[in-house]
mmCIF file of the N, C-alpha and C atoms, coordinates in Angstrom:
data_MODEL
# 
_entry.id   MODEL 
# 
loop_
_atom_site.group_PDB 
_atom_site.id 
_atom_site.type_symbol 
_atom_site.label_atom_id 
_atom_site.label_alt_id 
_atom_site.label_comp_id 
_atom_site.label_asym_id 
_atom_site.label_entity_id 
_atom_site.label_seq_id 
_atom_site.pdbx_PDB_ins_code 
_atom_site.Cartn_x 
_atom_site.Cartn_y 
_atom_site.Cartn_z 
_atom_site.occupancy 
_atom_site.B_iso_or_equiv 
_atom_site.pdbx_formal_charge 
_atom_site.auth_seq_id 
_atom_site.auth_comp_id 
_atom_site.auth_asym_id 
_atom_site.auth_atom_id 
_atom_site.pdbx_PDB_model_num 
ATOM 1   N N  . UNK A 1 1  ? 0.862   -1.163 0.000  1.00 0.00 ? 1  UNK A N  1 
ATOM 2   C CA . UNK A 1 1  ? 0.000   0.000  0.000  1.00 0.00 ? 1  UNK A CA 1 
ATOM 3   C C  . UNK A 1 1  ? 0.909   1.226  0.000  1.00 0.00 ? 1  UNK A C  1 
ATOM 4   N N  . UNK A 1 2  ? 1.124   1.832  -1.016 1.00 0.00 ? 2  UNK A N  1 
ATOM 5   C CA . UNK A 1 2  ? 2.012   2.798  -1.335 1.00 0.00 ? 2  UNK A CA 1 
ATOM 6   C C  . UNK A 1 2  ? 1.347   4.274  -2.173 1.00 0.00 ? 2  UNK A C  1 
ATOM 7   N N  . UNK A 1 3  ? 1.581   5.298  -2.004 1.00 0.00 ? 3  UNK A N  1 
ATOM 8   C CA . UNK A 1 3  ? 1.223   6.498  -2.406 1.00 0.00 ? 3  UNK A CA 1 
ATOM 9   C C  . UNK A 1 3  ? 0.346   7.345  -2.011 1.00 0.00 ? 3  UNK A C  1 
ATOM 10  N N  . UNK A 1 4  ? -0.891  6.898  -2.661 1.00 0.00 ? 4  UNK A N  1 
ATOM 11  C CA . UNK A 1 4  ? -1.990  7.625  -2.160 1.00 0.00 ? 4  UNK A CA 1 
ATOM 12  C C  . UNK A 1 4  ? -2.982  7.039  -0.562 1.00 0.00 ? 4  UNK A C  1 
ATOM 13  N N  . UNK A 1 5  ? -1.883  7.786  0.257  1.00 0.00 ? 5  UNK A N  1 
ATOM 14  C CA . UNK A 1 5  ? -2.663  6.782  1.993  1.00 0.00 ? 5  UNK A CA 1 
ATOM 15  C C  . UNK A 1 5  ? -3.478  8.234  2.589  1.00 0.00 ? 5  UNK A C  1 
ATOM 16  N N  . UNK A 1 6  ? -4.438  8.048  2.990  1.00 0.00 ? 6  UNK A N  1 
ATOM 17  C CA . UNK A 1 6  ? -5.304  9.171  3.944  1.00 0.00 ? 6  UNK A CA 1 
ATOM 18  C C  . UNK A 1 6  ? -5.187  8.285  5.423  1.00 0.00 ? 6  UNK A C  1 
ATOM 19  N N  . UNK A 1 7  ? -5.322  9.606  6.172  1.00 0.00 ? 7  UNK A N  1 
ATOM 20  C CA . UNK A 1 7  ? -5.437  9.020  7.724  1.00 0.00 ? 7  UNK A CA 1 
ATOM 21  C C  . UNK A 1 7  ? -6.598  9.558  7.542  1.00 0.00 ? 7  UNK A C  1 
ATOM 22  N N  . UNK A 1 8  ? -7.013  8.609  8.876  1.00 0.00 ? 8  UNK A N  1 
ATOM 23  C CA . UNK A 1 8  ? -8.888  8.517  9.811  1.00 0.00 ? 8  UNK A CA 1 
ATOM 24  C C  . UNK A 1 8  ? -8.482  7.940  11.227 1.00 0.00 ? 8  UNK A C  1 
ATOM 25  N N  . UNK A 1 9  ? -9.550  8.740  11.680 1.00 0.00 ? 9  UNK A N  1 
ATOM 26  C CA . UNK A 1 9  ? -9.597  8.341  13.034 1.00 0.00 ? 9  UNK A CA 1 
ATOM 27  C C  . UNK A 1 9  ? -11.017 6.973  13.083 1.00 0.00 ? 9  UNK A C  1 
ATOM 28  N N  . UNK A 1 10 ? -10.640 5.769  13.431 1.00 0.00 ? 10 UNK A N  1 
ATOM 29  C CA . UNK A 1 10 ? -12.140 5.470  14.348 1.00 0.00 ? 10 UNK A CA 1 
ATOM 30  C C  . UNK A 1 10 ? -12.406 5.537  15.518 1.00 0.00 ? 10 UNK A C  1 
ATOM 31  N N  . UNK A 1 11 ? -13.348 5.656  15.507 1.00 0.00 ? 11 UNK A N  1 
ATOM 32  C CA . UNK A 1 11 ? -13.853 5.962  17.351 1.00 0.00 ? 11 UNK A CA 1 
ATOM 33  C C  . UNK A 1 11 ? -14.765 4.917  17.875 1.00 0.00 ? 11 UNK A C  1 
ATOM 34  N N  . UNK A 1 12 ? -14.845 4.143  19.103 1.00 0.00 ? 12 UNK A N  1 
ATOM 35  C CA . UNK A 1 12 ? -15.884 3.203  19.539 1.00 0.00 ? 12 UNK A CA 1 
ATOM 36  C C  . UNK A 1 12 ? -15.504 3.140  20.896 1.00 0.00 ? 12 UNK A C  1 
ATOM 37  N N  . UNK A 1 13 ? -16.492 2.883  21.213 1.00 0.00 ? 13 UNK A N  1 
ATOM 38  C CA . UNK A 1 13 ? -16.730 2.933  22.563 1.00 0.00 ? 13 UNK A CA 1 
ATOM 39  C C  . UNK A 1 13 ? -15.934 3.269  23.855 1.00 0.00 ? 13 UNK A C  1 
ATOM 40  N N  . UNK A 1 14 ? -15.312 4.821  23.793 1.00 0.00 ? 14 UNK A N  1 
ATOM 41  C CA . UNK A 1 14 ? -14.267 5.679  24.372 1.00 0.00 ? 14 UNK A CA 1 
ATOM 42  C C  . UNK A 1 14 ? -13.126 5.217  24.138 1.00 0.00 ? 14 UNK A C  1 
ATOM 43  N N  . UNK A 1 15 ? -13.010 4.837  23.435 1.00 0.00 ? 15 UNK A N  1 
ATOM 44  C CA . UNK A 1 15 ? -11.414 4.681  22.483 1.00 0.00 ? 15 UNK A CA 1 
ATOM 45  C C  . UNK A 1 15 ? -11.231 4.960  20.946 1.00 0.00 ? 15 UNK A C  1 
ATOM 46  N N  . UNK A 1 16 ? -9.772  5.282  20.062 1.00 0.00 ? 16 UNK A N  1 
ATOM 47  C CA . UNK A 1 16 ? -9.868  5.540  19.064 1.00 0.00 ? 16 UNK A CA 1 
ATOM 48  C C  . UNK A 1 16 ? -9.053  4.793  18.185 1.00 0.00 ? 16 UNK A C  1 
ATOM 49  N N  . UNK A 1 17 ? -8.947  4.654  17.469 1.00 0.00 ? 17 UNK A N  1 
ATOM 50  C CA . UNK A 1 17 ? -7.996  3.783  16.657 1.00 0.00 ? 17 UNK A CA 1 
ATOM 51  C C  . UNK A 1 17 ? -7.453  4.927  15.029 1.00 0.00 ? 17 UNK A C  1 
ATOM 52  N N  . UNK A 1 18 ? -6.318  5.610  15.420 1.00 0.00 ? 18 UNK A N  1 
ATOM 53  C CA . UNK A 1 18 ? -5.788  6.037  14.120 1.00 0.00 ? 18 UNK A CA 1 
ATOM 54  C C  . UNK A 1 18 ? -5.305  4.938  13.024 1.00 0.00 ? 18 UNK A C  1 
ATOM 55  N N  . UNK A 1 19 ? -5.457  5.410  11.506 1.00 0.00 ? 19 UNK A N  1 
ATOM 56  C CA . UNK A 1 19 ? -5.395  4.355  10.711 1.00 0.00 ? 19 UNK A CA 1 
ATOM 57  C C  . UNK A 1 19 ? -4.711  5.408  9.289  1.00 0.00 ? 19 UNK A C  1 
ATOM 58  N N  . UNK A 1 20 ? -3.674  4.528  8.659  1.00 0.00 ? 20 UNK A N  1 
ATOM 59  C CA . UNK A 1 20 ? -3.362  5.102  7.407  1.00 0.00 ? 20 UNK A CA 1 
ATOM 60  C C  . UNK A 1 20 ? -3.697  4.042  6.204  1.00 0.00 ? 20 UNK A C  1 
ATOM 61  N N  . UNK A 1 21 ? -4.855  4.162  5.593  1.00 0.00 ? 21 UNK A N  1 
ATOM 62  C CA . UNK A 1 21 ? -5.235  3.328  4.385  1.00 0.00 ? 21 UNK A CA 1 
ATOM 63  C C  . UNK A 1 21 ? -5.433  4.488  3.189  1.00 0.00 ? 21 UNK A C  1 
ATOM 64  N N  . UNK A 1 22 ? -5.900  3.850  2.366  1.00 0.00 ? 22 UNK A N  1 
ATOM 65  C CA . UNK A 1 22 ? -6.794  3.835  0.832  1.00 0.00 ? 22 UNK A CA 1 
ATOM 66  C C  . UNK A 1 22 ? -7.643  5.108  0.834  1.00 0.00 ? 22 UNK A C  1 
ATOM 67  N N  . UNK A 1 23 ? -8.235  5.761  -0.060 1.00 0.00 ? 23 UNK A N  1 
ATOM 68  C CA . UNK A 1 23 ? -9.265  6.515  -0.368 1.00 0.00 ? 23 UNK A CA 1 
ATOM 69  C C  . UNK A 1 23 ? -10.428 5.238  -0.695 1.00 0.00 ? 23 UNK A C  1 
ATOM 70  N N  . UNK A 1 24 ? -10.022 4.259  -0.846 1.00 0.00 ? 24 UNK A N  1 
ATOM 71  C CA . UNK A 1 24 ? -11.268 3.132  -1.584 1.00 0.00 ? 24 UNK A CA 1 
ATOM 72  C C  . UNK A 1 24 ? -11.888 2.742  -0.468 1.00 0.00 ? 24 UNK A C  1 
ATOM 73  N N  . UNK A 1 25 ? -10.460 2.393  0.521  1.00 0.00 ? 25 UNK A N  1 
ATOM 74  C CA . UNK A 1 25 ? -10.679 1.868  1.793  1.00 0.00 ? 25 UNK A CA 1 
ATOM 75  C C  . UNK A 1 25 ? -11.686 2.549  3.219  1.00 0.00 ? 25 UNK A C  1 
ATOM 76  N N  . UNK A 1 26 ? -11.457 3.802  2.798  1.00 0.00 ? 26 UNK A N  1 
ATOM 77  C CA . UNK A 1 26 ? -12.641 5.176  3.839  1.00 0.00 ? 26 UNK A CA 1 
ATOM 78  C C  . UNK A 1 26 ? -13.851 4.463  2.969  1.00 0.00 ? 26 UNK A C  1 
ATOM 79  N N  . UNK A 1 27 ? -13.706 4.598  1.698  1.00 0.00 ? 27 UNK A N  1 
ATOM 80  C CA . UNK A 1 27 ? -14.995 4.956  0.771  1.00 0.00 ? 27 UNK A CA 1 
ATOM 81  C C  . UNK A 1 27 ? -15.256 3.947  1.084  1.00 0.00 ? 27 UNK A C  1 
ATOM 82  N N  . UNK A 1 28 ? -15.577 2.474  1.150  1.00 0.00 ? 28 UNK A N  1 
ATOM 83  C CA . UNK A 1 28 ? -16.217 1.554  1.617  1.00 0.00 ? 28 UNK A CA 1 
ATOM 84  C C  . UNK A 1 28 ? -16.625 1.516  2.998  1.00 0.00 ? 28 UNK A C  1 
ATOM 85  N N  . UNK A 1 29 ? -15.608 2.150  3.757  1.00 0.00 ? 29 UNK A N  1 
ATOM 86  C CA . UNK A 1 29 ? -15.349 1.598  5.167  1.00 0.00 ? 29 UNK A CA 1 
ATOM 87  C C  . UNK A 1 29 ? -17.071 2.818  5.436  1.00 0.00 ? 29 UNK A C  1 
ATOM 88  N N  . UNK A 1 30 ? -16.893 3.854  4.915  1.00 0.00 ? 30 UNK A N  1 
ATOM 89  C CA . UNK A 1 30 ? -18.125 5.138  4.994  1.00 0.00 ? 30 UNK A CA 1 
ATOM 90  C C  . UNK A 1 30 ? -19.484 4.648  4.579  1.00 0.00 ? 30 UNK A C  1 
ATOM 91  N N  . UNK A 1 31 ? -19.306 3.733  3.536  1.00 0.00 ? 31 UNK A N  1 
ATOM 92  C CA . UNK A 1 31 ? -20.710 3.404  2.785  1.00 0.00 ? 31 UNK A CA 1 
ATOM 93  C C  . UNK A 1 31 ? -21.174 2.094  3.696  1.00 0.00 ? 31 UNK A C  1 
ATOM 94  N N  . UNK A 1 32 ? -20.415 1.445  4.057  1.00 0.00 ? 32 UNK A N  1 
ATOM 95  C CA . UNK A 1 32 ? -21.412 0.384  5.264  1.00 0.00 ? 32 UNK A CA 1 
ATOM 96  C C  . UNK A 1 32 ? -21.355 0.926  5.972  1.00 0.00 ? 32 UNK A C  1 
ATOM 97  N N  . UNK A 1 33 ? -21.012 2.010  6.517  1.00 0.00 ? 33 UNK A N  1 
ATOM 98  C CA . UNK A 1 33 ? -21.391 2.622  8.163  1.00 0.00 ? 33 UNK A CA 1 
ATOM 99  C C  . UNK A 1 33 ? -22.684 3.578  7.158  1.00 0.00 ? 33 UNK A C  1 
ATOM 100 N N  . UNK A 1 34 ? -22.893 4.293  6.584  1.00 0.00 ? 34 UNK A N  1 
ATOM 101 C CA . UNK A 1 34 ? -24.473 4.506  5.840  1.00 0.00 ? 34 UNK A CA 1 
ATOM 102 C C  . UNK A 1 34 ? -25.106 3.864  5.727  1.00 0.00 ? 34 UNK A C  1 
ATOM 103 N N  . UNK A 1 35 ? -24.935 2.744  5.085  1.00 0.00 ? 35 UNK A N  1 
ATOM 104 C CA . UNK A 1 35 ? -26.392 1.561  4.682  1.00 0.00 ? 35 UNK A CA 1 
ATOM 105 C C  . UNK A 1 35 ? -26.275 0.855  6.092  1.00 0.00 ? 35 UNK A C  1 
ATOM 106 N N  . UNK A 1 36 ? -25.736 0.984  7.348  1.00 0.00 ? 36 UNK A N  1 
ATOM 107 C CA . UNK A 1 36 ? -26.376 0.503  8.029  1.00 0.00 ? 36 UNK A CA 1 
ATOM 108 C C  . UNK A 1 36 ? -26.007 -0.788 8.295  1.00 0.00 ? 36 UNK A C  1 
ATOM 109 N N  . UNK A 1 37 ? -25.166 -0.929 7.724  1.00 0.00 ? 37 UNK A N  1 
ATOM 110 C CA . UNK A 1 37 ? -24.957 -2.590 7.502  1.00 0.00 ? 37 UNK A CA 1 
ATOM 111 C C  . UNK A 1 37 ? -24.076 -2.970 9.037  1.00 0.00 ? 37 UNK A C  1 
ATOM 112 N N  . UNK A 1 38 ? -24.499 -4.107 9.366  1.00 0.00 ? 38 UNK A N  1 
ATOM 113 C CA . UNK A 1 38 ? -23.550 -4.527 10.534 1.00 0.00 ? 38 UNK A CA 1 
ATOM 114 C C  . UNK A 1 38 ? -22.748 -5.959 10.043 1.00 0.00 ? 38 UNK A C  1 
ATOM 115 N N  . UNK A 1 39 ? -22.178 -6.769 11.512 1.00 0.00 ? 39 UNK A N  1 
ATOM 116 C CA . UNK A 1 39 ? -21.230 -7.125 11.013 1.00 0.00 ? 39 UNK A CA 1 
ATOM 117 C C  . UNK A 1 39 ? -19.711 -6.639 11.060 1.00 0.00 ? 39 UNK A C  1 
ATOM 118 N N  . UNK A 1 40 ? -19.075 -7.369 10.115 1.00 0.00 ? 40 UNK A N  1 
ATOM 119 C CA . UNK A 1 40 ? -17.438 -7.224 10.469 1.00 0.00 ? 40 UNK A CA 1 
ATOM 120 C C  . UNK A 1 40 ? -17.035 -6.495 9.100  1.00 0.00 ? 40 UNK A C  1 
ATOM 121 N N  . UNK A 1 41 ? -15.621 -5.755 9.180  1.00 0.00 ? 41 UNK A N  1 
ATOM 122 C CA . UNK A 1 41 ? -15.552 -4.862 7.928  1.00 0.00 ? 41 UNK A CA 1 
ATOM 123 C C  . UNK A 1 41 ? -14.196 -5.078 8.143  1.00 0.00 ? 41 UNK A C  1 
ATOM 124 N N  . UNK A 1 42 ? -13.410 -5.604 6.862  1.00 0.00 ? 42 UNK A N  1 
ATOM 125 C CA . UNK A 1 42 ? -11.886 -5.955 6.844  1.00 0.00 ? 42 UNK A CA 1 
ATOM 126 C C  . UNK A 1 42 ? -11.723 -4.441 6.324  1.00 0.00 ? 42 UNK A C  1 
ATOM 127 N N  . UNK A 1 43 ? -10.964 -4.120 7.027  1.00 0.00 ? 43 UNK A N  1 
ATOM 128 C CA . UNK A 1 43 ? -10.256 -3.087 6.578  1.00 0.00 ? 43 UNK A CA 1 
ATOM 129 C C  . UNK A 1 43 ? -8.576  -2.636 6.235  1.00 0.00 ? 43 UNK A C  1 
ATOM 130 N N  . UNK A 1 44 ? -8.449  -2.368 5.185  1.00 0.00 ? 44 UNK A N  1 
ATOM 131 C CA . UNK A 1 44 ? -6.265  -2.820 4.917  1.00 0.00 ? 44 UNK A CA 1 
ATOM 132 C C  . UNK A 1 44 ? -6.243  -1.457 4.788  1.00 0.00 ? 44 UNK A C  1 
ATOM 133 N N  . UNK A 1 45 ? -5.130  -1.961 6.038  1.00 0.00 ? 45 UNK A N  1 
ATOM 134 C CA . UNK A 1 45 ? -4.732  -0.611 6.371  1.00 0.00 ? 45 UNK A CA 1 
ATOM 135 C C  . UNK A 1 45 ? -2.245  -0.514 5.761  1.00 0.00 ? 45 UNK A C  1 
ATOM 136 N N  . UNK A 1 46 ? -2.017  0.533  6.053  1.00 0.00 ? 46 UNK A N  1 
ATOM 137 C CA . UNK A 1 46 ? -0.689  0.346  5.535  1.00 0.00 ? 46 UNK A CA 1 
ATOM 138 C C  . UNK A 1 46 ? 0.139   -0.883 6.636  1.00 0.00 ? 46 UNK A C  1 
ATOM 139 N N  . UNK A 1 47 ? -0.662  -1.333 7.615  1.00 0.00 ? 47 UNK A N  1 
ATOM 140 C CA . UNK A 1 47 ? 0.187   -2.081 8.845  1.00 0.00 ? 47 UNK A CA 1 
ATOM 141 C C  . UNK A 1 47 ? -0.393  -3.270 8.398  1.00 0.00 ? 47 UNK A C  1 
ATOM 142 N N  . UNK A 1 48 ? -1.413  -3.932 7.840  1.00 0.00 ? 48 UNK A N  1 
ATOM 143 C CA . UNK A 1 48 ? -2.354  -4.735 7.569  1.00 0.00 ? 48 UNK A CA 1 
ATOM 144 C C  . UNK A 1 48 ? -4.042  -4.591 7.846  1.00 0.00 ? 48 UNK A C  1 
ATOM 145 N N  . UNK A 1 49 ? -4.583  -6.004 8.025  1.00 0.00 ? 49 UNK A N  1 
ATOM 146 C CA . UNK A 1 49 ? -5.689  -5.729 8.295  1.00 0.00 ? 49 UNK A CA 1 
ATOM 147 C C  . UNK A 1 49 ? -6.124  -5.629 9.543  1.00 0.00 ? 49 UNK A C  1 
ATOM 148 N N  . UNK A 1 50 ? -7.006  -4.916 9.281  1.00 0.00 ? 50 UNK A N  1 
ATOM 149 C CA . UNK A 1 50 ? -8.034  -4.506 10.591 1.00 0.00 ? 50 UNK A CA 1 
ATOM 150 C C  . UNK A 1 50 ? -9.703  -4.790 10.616 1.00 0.00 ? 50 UNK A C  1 
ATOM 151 N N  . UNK A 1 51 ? -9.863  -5.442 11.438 1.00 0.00 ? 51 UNK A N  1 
ATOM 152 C CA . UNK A 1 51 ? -11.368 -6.462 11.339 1.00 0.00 ? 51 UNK A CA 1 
ATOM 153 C C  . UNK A 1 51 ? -12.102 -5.737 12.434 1.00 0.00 ? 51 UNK A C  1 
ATOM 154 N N  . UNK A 1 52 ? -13.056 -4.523 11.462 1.00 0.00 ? 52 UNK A N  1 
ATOM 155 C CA . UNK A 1 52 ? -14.125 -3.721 12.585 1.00 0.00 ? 52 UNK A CA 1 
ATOM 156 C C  . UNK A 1 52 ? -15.734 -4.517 12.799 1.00 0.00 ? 52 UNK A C  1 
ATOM 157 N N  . UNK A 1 53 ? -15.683 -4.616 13.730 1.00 0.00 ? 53 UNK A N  1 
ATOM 158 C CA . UNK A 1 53 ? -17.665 -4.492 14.506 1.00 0.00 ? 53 UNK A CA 1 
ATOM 159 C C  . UNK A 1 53 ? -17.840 -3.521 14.030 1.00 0.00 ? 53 UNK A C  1 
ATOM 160 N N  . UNK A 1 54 ? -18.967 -3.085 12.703 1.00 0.00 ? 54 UNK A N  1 
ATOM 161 C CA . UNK A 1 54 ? -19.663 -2.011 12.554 1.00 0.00 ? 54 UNK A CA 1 
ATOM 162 C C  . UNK A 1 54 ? -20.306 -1.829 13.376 1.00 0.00 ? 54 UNK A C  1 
ATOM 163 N N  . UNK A 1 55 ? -21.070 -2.332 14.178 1.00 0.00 ? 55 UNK A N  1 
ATOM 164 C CA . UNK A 1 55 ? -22.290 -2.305 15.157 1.00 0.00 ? 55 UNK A CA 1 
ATOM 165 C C  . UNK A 1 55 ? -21.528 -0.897 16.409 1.00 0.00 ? 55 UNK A C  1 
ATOM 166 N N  . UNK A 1 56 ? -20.195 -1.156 16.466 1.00 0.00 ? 56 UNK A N  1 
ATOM 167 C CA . UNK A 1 56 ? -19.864 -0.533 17.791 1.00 0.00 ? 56 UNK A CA 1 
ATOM 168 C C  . UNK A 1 56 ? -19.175 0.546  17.339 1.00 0.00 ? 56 UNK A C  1 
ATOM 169 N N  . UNK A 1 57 ? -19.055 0.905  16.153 1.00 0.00 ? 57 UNK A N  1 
ATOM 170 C CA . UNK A 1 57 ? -18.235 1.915  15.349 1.00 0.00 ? 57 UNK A CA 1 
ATOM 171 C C  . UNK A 1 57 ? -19.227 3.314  15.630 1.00 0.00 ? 57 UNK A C  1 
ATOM 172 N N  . UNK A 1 58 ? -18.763 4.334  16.708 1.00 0.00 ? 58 UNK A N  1 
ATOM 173 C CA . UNK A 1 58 ? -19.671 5.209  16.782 1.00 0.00 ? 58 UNK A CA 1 
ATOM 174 C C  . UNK A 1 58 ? -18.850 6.237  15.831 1.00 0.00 ? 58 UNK A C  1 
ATOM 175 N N  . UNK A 1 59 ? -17.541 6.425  15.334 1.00 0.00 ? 59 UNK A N  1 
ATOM 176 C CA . UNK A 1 59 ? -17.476 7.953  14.518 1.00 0.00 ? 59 UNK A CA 1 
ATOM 177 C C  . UNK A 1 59 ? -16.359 7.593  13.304 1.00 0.00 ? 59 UNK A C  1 
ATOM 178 N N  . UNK A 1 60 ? -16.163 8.150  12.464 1.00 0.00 ? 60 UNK A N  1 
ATOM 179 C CA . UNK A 1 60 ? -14.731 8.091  11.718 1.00 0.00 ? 60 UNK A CA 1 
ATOM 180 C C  . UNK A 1 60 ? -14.724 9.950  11.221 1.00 0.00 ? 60 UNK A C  1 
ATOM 181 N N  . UNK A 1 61 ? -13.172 10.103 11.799 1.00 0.00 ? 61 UNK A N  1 
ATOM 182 C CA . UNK A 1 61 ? -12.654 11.072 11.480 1.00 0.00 ? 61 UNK A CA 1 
ATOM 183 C C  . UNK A 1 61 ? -11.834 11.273 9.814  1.00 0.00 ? 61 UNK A C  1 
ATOM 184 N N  . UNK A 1 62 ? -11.862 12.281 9.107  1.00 0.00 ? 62 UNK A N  1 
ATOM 185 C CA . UNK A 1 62 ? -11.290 11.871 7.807  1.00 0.00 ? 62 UNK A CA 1 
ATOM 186 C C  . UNK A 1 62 ? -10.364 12.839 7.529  1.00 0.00 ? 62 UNK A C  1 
ATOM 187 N N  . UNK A 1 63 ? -9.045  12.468 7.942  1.00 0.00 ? 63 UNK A N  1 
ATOM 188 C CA . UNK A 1 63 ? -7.928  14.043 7.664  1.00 0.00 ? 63 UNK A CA 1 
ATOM 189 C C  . UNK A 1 63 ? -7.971  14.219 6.491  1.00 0.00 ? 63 UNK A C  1 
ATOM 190 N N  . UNK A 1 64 ? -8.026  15.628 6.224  1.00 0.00 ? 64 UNK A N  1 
ATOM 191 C CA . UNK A 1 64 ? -8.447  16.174 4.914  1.00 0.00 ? 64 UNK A CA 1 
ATOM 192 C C  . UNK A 1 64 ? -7.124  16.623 4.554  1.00 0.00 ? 64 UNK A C  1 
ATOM 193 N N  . UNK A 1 65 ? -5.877  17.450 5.389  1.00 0.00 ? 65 UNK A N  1 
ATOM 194 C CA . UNK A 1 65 ? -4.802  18.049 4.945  1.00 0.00 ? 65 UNK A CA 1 
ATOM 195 C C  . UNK A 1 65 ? -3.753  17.041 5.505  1.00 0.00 ? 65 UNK A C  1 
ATOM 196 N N  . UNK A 1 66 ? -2.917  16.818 4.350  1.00 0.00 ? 66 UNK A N  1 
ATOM 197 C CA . UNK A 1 66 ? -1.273  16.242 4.683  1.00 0.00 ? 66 UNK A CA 1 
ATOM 198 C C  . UNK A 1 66 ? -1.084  16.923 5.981  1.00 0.00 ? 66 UNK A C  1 
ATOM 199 N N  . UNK A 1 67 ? -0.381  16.054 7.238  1.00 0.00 ? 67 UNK A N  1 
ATOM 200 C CA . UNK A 1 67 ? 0.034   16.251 8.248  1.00 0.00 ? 67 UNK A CA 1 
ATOM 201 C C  . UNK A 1 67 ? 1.563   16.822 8.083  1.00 0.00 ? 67 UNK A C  1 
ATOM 202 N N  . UNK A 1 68 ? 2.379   17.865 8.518  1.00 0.00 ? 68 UNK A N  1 
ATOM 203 C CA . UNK A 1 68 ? 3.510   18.164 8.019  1.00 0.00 ? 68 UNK A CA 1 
ATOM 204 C C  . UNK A 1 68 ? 4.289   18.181 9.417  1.00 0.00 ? 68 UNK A C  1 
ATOM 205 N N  . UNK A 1 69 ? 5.682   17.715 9.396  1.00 0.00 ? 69 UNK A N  1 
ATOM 206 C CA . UNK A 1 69 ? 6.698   18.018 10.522 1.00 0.00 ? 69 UNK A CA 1 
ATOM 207 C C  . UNK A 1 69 ? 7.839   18.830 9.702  1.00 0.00 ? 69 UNK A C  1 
ATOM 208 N N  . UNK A 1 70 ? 8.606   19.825 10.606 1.00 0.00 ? 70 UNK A N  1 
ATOM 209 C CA . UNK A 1 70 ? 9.731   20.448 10.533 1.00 0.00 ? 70 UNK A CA 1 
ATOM 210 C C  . UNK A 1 70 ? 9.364   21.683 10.444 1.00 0.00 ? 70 UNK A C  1 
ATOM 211 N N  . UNK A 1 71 ? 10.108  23.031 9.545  1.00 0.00 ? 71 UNK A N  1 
ATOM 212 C CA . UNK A 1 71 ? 9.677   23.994 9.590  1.00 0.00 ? 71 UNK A CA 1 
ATOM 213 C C  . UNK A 1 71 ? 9.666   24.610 8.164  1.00 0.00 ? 71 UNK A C  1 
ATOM 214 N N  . UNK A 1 72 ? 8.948   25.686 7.806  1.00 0.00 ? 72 UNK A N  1 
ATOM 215 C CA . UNK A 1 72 ? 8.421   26.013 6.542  1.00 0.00 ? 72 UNK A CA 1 
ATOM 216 C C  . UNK A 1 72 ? 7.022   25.590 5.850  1.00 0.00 ? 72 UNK A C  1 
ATOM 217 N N  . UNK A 1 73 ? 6.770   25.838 4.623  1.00 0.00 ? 73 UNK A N  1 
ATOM 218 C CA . UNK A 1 73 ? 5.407   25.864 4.245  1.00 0.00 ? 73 UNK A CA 1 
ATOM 219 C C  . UNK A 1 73 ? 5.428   24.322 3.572  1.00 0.00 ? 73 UNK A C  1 
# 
């Protein structure tokens, strides 16, 4: 999993789980948390997979801007 990675936060039940995957990988991971769907959701992430309980998935965060370290623009 190389190039194009977005971070997200998930959130469940007072804990969070940061994650660096896919744009495909939100976009699915977003559309069964819409339809509602429960169940388990493989999710590949750049570390591997990650096997969510939709049922207990209360939020996902979606970083929108590259995170930057050091100094300058």
């Amino acid at each position: 999993m190389a190039g194009a990675e977005q971070r997200i936060t998930i959130g469940f039940r007072g804990q969070t789980l940061p994650v660096r995957t896919t744009p495909d990988q939100v976009s699915g991971l977003v559309g069964a948390l819409r339809e509602g769907r429960g169940g388990w959701f493989d999710l590949r992430s750049e570390d591997g997979s990650i096997f969510l309980d939709l049922a207990k998935v209360e939020y996902v965060r979606i970083d929108e801007h590259e995170q930057r370290v050091g100094f300058g623009l």
